[in-house]
ZAVODO-76542 format. One record per residue (C-alpha): x, y, z. Coordinates in steps of 0.1 Angstrom, whole numbers, plus 5000, padded with zeros to 4 digits. Layout:
# ZAVODO-76542
XYZ...
This chain:
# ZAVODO-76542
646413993208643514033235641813763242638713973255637214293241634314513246631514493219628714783221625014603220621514723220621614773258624914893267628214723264629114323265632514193273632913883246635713643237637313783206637713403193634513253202632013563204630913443235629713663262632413623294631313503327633313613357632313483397628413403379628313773364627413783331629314043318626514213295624414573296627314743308628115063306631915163281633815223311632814923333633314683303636814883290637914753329636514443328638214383297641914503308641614343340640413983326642914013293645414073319644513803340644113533310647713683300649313563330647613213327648513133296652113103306650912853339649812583314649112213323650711873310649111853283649512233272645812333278645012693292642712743327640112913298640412583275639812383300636412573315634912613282635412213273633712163305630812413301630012293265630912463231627512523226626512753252626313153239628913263270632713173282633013113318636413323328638213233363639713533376641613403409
């Protein structure tokens, strides 16, 4: 299942997290207004990226994204994505 998706707003295109809603962060971008095709390849690339992650878990099973958004604060309207 994709982690990440692309979700059509009032000013173009967001890339959210399709668990949390949230609107993704990647290097301090805020991945919102964008046009379809710039958020379809932010989308692929970071769903690929995340994919690849979740197999490099830590001791205690958590995943890089778990581990950012605990430290951000569940209560903020974006997730913070680290693409390496």
């Amino acid at each position: 299942m994709a982690r990440y998706l692309a979700r059509r707003g009032v000013e173009g295109f967001s890339v959210v997290s399709a668990q949390t809603g949230r609107i993704a962060i990647v290097n301090g971008r805020l991945l919102d207004e964008l046009d379809e095709d710039e958020a379809d390849d932010f989308v692929d690339l970071i769903n690929c990226v995340e994919g690849e992650s979740l197999m490099e878990t830590d001791d205690v099973g958590e995943t890089a994204e778990a581990t950012s958004l605990a430290a951000v604060g569940a209560s903020r309207p974006y997730a913070p994505v680290a693409l390496a």
